[in-house]
C-alpha positions as CSV (number, residue, x, y, z in Angstrom):
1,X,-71.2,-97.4,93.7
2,X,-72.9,-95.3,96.3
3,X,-75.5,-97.3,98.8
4,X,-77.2,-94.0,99.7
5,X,-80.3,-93.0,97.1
6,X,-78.8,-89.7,96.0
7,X,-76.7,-90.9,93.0
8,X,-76.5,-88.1,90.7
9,X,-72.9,-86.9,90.9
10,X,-73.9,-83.0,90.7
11,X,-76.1,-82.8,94.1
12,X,-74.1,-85.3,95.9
13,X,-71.0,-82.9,95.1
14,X,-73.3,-80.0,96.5
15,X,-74.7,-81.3,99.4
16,X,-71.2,-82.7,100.6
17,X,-69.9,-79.1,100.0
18,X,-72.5,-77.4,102.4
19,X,-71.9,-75.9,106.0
20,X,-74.1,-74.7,108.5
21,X,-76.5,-72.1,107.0
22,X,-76.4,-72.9,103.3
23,X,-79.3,-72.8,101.6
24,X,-80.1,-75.4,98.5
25,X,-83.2,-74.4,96.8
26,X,-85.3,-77.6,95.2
27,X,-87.9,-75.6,92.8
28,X,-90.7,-76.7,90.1
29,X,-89.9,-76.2,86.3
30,X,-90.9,-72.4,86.1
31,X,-88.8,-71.3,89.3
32,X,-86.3,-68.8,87.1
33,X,-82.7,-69.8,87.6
34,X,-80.8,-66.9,89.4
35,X,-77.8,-65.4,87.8
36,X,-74.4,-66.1,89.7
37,X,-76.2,-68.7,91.4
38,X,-75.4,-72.6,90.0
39,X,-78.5,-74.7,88.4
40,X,-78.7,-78.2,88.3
41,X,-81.3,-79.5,85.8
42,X,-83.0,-82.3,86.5
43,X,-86.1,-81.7,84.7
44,X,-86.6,-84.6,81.6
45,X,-90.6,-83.4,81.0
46,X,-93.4,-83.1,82.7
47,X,-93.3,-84.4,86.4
48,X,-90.1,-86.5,85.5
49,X,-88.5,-86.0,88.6
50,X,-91.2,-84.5,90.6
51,X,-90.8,-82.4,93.4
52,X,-91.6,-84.6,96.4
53,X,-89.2,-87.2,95.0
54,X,-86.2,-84.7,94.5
55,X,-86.8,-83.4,98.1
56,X,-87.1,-87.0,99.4
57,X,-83.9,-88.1,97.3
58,X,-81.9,-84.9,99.0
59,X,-83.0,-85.0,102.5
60,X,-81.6,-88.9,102.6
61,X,-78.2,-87.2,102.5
62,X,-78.4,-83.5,103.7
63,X,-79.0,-82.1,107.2
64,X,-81.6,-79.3,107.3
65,X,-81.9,-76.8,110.1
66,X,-84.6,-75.0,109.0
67,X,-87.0,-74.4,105.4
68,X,-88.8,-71.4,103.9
69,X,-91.7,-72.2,101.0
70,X,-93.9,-69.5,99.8
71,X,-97.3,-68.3,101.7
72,X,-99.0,-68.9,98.6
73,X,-98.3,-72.5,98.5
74,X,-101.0,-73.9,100.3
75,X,-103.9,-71.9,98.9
76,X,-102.8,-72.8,95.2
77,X,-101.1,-76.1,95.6
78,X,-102.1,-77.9,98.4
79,X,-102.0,-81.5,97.8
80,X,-97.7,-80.6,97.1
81,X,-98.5,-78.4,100.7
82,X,-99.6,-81.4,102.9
83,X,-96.6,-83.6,101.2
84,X,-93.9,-81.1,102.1
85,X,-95.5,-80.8,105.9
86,X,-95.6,-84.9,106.1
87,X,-91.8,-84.8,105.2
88,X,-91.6,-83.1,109.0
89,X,-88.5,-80.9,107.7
90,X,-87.7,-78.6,111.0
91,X,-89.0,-75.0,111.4
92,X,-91.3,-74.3,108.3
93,X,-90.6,-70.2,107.5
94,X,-93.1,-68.4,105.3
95,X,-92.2,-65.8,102.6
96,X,-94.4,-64.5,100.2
97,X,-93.0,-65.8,96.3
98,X,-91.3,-62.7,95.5
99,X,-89.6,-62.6,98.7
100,X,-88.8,-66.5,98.0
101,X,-87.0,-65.5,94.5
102,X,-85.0,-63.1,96.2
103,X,-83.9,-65.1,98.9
104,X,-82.9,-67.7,96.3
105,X,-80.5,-65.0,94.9
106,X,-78.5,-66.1,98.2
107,X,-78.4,-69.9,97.3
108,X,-75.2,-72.3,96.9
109,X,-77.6,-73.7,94.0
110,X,-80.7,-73.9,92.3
111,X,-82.0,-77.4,91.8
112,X,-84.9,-77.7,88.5
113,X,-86.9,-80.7,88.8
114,X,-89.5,-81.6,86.1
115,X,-92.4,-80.6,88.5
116,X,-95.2,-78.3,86.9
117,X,-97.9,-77.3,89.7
118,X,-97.9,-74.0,91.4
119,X,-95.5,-72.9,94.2
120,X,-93.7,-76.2,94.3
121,X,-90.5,-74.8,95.6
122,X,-88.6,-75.1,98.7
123,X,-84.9,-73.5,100.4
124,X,-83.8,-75.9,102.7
125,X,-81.0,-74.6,104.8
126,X,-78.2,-76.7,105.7
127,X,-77.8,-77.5,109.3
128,X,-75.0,-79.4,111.8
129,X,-74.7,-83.0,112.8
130,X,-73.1,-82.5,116.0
């Protein structure tokens, strides 16, 4: 059995498959899923997994050059705002939430978590260990 926290089989399989400049969006319950683009669902109901945990769970194995989240975030959600800055992900990149759907078009995958508050969506983009 794995020692690290990230045990389900589905994300560990994606984040060992990233290289530099992936992007892995983590996204609330209403993010829409992007055709072509994989979706692992997490969500079991309301807040089960929340969105803080998932991003938590995956940055214990994935390296993360940069992050984009929405400019709306912080205006209509910011108690999940002030979490995601206390993480301390690198480079924070702000797109407005339209521009934040499209980008997700781009994504290796979509990851659903049961989180249902506004704008609680993030692309982290894989970086480099060496």
């Amino acid at each position: 059995m794995k020692k690290s926290p990230l045990l389900n089989i589905a994300l560990s399989q994606l984040v060992a498959s990233l290289g530099h400049g992936d992007m892995v969006v983590i996204g609330d319950a209403g993010l829409p899923s992007q055709p072509g683009v994989p979706l692992i669902d997490l969500a079991l109901t309301h807040g089960i997994p929340g969105f803080i945990d998932t991003v938590k769970t995956v940055l214990s194995e994935m390296q993360v050059e940069h992050h984009f989240l929405a400019t709306e975030l912080p205006h209509h959600n910011p108690a999940i705002a002030a979490q995601v800055a206390a993480l301390g992900l690198p480079d924070a990149r702000a797109l407005s939430h339209e521009e934040f759907k499209q980008l997700s078009k781009r994504a290796r995958a979509i990851v659903r978590t049961g989180e249902c508050s506004p704008y609680a969506n993030v692309i982290l983009v894989a970086g480099v260990v060496f």
